[in-house]
N, CA, C and O atoms as CSV, one atom per row, in Angstrom:
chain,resi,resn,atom,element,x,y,z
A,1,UNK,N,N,-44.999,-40.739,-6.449
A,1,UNK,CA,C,-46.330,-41.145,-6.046
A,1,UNK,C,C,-46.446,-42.653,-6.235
A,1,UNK,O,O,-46.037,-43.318,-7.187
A,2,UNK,N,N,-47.046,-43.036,-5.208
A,2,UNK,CA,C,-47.436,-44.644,-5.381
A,2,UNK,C,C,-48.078,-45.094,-6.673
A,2,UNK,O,O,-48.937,-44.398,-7.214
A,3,UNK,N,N,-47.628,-46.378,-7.235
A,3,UNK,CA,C,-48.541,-47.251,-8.216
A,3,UNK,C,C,-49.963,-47.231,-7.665
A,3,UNK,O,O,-50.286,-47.257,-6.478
A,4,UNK,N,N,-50.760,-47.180,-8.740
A,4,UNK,CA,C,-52.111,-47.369,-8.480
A,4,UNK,C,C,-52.936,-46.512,-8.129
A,4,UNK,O,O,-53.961,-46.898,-7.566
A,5,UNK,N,N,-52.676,-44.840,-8.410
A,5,UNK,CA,C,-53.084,-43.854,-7.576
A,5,UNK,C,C,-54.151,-43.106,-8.374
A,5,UNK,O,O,-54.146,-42.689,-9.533
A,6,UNK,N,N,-55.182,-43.056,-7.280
A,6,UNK,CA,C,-56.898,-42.616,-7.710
A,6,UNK,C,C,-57.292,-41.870,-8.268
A,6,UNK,O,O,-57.908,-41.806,-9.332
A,7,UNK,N,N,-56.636,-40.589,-6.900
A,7,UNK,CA,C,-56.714,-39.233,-6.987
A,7,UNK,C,C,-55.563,-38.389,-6.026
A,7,UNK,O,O,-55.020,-38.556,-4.934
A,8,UNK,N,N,-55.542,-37.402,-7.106
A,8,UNK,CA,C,-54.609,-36.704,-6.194
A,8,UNK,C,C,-55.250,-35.134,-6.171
A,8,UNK,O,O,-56.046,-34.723,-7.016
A,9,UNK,N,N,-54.674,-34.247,-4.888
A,9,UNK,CA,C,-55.000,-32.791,-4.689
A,9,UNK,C,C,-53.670,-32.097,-4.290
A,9,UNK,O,O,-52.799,-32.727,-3.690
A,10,UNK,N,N,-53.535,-30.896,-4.602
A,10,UNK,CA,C,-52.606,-30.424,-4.376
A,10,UNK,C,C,-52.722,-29.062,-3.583
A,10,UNK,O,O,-53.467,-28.150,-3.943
A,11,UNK,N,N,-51.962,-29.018,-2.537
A,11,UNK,CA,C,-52.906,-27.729,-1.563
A,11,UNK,C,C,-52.501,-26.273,-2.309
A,11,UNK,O,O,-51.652,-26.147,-3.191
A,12,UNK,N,N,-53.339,-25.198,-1.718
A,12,UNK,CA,C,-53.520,-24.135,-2.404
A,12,UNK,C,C,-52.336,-23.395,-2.320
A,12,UNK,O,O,-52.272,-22.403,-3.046
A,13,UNK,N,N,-51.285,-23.681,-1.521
A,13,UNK,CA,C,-49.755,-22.662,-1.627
A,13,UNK,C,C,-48.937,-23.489,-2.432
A,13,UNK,O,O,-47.937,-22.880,-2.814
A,14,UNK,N,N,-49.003,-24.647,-2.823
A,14,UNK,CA,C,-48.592,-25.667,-3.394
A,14,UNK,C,C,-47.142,-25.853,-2.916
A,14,UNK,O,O,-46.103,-25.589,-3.522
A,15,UNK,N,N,-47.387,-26.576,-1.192
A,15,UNK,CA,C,-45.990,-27.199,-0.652
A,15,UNK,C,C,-46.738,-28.479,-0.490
A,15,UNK,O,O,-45.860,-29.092,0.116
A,16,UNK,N,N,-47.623,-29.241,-0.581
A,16,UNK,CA,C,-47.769,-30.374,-0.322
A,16,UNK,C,C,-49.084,-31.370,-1.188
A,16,UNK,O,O,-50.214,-30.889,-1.111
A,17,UNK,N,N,-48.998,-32.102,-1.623
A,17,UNK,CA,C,-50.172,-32.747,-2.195
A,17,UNK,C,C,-50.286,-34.484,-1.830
A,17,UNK,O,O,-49.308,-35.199,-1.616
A,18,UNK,N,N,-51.442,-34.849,-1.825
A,18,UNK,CA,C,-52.260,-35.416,-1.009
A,18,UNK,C,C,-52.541,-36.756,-2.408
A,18,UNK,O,O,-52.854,-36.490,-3.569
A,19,UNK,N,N,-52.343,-37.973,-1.905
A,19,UNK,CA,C,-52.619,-38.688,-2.831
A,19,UNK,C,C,-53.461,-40.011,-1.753
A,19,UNK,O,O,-53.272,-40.232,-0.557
A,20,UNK,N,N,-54.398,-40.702,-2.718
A,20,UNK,CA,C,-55.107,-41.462,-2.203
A,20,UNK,C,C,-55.263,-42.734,-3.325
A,20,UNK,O,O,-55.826,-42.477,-4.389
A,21,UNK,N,N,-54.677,-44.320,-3.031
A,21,UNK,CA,C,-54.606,-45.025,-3.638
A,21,UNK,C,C,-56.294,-45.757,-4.058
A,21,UNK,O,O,-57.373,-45.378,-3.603
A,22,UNK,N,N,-56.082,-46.736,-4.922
A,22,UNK,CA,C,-57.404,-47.635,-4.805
A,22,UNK,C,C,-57.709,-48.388,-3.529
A,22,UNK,O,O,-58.868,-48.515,-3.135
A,23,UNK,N,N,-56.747,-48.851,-2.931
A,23,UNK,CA,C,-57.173,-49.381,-1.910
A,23,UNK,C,C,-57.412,-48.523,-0.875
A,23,UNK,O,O,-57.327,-49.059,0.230
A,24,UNK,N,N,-57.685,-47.357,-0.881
A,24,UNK,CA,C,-57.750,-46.519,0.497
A,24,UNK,C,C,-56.632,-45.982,1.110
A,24,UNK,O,O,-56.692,-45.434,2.211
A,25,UNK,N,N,-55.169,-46.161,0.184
A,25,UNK,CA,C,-54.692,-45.435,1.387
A,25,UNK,C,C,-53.624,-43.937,1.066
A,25,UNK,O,O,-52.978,-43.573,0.083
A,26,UNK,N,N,-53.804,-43.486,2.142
A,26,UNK,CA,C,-53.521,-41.500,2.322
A,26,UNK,C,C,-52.371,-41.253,2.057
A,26,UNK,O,O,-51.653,-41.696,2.953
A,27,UNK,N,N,-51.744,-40.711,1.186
A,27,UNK,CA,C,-50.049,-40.364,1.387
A,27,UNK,C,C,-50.536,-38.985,1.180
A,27,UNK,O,O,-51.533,-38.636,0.548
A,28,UNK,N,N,-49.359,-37.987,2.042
A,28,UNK,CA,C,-48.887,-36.388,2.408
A,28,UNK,C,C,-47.916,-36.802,1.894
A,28,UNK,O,O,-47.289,-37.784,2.294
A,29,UNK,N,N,-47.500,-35.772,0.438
A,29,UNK,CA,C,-46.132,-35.874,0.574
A,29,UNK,C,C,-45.818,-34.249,0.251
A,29,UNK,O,O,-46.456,-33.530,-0.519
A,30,UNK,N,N,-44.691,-33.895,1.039
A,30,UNK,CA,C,-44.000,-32.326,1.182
A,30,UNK,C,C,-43.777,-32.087,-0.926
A,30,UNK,O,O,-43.763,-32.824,-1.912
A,31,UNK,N,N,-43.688,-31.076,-0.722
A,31,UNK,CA,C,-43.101,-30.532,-2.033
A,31,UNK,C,C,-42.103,-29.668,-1.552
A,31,UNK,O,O,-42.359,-28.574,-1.049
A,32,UNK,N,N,-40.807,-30.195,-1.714
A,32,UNK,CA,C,-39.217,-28.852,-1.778
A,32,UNK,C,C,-39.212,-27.901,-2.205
A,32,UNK,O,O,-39.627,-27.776,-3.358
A,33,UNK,N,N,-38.736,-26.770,-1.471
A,33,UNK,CA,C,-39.006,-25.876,-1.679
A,33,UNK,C,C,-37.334,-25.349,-2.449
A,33,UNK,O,O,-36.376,-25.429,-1.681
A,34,UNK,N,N,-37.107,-24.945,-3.603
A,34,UNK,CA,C,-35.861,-24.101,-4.244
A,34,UNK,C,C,-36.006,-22.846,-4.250
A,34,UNK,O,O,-36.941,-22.313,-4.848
A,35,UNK,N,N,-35.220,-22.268,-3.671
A,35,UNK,CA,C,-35.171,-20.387,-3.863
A,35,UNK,C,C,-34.782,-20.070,-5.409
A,35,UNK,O,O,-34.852,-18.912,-5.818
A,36,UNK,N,N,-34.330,-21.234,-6.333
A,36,UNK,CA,C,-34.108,-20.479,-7.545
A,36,UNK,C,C,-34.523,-20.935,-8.341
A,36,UNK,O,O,-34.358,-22.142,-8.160
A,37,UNK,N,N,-35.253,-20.698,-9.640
A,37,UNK,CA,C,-35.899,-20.995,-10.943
A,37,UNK,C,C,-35.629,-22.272,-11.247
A,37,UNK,O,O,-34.564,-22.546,-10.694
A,38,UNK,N,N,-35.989,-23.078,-11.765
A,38,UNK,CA,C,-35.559,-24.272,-12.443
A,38,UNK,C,C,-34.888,-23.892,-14.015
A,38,UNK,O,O,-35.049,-22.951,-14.792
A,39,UNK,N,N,-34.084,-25.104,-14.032
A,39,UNK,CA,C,-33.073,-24.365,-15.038
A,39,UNK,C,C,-33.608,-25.149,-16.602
A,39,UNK,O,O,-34.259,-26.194,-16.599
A,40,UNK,N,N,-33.237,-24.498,-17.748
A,40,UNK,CA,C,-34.036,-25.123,-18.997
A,40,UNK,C,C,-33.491,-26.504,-19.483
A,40,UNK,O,O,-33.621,-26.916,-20.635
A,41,UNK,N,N,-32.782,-27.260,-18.332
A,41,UNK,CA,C,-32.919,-28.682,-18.420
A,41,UNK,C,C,-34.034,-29.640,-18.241
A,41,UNK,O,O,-34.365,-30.704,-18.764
A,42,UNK,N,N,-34.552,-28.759,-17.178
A,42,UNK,CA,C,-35.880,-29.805,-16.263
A,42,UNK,C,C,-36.928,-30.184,-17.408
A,42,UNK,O,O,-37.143,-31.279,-17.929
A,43,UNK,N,N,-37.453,-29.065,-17.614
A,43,UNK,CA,C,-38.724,-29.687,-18.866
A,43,UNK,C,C,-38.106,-30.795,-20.106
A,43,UNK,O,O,-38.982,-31.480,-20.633
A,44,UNK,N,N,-36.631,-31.020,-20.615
A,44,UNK,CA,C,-36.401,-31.905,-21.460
A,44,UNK,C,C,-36.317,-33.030,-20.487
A,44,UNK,O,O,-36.738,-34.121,-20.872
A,45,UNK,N,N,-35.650,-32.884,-18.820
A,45,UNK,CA,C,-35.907,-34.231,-18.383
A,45,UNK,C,C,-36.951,-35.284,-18.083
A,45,UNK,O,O,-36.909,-36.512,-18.159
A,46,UNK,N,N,-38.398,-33.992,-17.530
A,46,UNK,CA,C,-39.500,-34.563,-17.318
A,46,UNK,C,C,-39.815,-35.073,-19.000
A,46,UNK,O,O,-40.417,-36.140,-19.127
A,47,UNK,N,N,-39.510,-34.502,-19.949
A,47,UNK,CA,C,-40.134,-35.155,-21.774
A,47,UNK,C,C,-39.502,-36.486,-21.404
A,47,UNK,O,O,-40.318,-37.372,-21.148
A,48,UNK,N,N,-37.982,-36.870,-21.310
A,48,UNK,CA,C,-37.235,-37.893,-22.009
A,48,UNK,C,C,-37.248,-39.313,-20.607
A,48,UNK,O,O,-36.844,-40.474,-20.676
A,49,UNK,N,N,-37.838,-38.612,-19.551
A,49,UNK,CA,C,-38.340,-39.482,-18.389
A,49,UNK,C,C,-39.904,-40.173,-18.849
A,49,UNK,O,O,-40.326,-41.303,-18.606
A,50,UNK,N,N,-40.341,-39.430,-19.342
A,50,UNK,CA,C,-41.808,-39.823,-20.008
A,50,UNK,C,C,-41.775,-40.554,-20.964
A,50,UNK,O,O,-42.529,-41.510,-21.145
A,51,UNK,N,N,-40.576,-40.053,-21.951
A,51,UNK,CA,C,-40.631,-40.375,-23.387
A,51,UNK,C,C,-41.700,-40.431,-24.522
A,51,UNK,O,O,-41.960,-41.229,-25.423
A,52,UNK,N,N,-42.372,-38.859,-23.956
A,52,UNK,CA,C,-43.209,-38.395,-25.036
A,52,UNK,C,C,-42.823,-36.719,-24.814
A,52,UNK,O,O,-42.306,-36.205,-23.822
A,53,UNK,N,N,-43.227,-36.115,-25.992
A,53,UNK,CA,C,-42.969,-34.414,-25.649
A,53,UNK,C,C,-44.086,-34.247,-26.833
A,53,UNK,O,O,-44.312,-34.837,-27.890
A,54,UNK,N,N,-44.887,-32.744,-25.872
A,54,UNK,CA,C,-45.666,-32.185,-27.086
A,54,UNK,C,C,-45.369,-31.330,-27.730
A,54,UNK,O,O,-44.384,-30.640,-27.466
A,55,UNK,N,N,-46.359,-31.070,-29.063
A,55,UNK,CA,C,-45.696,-30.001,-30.021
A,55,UNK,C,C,-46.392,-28.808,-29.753
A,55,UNK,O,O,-46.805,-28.832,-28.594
A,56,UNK,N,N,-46.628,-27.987,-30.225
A,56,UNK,CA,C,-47.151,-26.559,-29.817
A,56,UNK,C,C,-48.959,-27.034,-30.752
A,56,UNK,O,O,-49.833,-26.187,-30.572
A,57,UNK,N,N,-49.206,-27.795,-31.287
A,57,UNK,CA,C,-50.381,-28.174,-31.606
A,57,UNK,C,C,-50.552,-29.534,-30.980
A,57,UNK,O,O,-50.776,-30.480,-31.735
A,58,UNK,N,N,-50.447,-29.784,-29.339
A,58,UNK,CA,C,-50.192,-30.775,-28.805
A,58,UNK,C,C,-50.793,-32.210,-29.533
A,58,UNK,O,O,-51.817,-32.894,-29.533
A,59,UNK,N,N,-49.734,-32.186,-30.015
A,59,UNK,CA,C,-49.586,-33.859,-30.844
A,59,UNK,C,C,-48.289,-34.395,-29.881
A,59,UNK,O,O,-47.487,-33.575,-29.435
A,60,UNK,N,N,-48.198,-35.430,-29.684
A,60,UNK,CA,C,-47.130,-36.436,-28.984
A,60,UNK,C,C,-46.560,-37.160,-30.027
A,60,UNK,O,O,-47.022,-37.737,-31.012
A,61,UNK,N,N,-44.838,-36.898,-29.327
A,61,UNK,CA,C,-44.245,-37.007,-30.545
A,61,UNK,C,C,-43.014,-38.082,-29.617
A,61,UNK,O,O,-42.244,-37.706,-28.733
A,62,UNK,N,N,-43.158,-39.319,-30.120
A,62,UNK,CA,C,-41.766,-40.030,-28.865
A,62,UNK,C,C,-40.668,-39.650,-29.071
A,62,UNK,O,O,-40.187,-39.214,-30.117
A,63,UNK,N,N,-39.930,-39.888,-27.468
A,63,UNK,CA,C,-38.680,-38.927,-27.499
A,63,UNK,C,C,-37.670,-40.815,-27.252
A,63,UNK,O,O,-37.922,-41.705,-26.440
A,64,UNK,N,N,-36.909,-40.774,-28.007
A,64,UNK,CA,C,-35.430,-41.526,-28.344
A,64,UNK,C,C,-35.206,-41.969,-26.791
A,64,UNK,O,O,-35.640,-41.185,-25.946
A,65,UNK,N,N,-34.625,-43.046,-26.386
A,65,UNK,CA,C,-33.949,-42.935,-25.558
A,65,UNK,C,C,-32.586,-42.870,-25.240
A,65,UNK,O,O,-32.043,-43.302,-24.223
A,66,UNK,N,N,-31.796,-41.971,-26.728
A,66,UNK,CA,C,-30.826,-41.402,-27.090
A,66,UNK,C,C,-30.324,-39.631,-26.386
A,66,UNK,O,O,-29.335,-38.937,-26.149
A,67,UNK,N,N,-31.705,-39.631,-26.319
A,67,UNK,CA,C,-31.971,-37.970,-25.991
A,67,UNK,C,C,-31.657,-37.926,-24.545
A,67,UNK,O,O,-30.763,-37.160,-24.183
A,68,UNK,N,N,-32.514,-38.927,-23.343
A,68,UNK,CA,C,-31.870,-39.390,-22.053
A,68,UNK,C,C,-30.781,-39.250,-21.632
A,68,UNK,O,O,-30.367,-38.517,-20.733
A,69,UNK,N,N,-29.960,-40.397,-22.674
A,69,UNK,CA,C,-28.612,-40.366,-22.108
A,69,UNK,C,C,-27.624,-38.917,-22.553
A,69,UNK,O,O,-26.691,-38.460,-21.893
A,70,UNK,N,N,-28.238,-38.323,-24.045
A,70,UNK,CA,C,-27.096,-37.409,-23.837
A,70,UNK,C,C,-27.404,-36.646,-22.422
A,70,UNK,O,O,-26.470,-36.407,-21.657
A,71,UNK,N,N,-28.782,-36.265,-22.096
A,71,UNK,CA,C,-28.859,-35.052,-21.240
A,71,UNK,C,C,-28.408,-35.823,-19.683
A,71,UNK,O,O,-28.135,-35.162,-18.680
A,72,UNK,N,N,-28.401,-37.110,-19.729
A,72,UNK,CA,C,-27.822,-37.421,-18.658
A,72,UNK,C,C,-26.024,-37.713,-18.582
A,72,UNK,O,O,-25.294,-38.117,-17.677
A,73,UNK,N,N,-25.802,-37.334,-19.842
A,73,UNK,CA,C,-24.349,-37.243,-19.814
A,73,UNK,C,C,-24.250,-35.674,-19.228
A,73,UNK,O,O,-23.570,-35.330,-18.261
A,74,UNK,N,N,-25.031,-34.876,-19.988
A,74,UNK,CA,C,-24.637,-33.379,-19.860
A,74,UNK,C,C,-24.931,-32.727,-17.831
A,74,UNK,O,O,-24.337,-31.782,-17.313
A,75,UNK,N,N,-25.861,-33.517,-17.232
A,75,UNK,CA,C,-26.175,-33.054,-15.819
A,75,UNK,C,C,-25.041,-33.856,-15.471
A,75,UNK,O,O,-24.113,-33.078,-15.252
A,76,UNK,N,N,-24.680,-35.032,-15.316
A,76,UNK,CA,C,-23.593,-35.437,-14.954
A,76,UNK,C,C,-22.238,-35.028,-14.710
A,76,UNK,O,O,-21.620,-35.258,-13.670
A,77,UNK,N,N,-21.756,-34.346,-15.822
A,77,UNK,CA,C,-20.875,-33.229,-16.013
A,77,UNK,C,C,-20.601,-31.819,-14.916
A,77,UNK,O,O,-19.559,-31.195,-14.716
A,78,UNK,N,N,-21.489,-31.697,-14.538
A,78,UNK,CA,C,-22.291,-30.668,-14.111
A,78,UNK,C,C,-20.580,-30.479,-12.883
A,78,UNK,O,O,-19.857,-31.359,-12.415
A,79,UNK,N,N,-20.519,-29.003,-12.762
A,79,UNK,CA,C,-19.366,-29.069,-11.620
A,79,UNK,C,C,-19.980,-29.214,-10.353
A,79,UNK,O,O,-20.476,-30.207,-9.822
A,80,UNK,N,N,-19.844,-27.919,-9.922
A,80,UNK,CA,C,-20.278,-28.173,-8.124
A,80,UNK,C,C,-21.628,-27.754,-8.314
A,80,UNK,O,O,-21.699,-26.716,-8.971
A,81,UNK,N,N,-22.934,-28.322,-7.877
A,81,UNK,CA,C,-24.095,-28.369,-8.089
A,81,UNK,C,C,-24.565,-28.321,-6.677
A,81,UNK,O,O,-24.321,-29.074,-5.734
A,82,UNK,N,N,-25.476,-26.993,-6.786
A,82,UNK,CA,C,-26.437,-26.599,-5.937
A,82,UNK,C,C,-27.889,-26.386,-6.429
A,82,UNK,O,O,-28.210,-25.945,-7.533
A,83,UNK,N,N,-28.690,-26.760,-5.458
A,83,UNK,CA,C,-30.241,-26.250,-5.690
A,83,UNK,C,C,-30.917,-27.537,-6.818
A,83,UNK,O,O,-31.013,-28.703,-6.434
A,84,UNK,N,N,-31.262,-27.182,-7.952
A,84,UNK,CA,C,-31.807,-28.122,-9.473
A,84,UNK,C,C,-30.762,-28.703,-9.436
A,84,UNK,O,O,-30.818,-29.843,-8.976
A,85,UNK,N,N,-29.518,-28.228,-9.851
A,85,UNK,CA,C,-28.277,-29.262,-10.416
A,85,UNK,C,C,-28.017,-29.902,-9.985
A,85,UNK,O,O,-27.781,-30.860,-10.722
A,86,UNK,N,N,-27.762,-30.170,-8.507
A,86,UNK,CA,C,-27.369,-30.924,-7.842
A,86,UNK,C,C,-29.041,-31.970,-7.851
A,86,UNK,O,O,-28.732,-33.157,-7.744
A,87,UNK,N,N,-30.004,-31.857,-7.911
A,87,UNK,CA,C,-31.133,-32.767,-7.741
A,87,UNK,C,C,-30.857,-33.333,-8.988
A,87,UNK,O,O,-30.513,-34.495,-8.768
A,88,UNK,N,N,-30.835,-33.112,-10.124
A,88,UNK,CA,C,-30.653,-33.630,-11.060
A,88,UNK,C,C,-29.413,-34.263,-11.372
A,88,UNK,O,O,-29.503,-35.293,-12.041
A,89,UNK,N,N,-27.896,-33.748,-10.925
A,89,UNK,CA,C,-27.240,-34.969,-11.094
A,89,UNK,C,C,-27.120,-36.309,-10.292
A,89,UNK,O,O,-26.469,-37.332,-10.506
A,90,UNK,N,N,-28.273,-35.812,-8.948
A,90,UNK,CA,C,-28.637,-37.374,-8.196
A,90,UNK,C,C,-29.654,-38.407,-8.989
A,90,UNK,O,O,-29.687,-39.630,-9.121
A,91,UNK,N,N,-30.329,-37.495,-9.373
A,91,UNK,CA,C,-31.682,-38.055,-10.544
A,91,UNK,C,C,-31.384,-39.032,-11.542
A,91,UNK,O,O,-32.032,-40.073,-11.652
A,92,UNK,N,N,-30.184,-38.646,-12.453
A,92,UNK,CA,C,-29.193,-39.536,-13.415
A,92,UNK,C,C,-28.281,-40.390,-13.142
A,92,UNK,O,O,-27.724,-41.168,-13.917
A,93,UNK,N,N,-28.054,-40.183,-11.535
A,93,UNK,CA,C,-26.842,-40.693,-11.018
A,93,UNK,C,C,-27.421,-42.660,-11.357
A,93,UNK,O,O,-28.273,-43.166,-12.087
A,94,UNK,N,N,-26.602,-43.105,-10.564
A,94,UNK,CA,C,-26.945,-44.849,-10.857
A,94,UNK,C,C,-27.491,-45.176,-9.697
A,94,UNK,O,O,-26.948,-45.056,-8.599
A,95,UNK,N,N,-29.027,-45.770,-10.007
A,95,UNK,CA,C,-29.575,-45.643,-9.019
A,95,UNK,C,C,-29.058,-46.773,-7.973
A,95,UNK,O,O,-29.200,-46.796,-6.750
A,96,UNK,N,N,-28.687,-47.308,-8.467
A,96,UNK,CA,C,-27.454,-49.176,-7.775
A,96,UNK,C,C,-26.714,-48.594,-6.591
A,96,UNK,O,O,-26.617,-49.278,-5.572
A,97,UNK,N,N,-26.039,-47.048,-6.662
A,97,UNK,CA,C,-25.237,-46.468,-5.838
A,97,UNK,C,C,-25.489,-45.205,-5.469
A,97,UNK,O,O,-24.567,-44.648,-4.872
A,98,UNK,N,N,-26.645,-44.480,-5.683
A,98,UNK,CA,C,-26.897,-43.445,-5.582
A,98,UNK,C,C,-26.954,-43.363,-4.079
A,98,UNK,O,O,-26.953,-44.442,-3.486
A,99,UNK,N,N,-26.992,-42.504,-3.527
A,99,UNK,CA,C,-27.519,-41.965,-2.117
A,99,UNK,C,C,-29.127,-42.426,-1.942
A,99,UNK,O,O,-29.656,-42.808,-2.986
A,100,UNK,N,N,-29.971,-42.431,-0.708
A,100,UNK,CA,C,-31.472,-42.351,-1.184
A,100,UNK,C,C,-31.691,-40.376,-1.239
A,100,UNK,O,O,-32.320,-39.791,-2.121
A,101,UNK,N,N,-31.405,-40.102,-0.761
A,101,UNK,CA,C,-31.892,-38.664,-1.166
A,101,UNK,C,C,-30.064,-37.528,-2.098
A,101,UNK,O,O,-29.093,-38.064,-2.633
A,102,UNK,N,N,-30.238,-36.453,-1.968
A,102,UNK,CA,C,-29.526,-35.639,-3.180
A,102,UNK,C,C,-29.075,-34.491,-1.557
A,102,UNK,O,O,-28.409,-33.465,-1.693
């Protein structure tokens, strides 16, 4: 999503959500669709991309940016990657040489 963003909506089947900057302007953007679960990497990547994670009495607790690189050592690794894995070892990849899309 763009810097600077107002508001956002997200439509009711949730393939697409709708963002609207301060200055007025409209982005549609698609949401991908995966036929399979997300795997119990994703939620530590969205924490250590943030670099906060909550506790079960949501207190915020900062996350290392030690924790990053191992899990971006560990998707990296990753063999032949389909579906999440493969999005995620483009995600870690270097963004200097990455592809633009996965």
């Amino acid at each position: 999503m763009p810097n600077g963003s107002a508001d956002t909506v997200i439509s009711g089947n949730i393939r697409r959500f709708v963002s609207m900057t301060r200055t007025n302007t409209l982005s549609v953007w698609t949401i991908p669709f995966l036929a399979q679960p997300a795997l119990e990497w994703l939620p530590t990547l969205a924490e250590t991309v943030g670099g906060k994670r909550l506790t079960e009495n949501n207190a915020e607790i900062l996350i290392s940016p030690n924790e990053y690189l191992s899990l971006r050592q560990q998707l990296s690794a990753l063999g032949k990657a389909e579906g999440w894995s493969r999005w995620g070892r483009w995600f870690v990849s270097d963004r200097r040489t990455r592809t633009i899309s996965s």
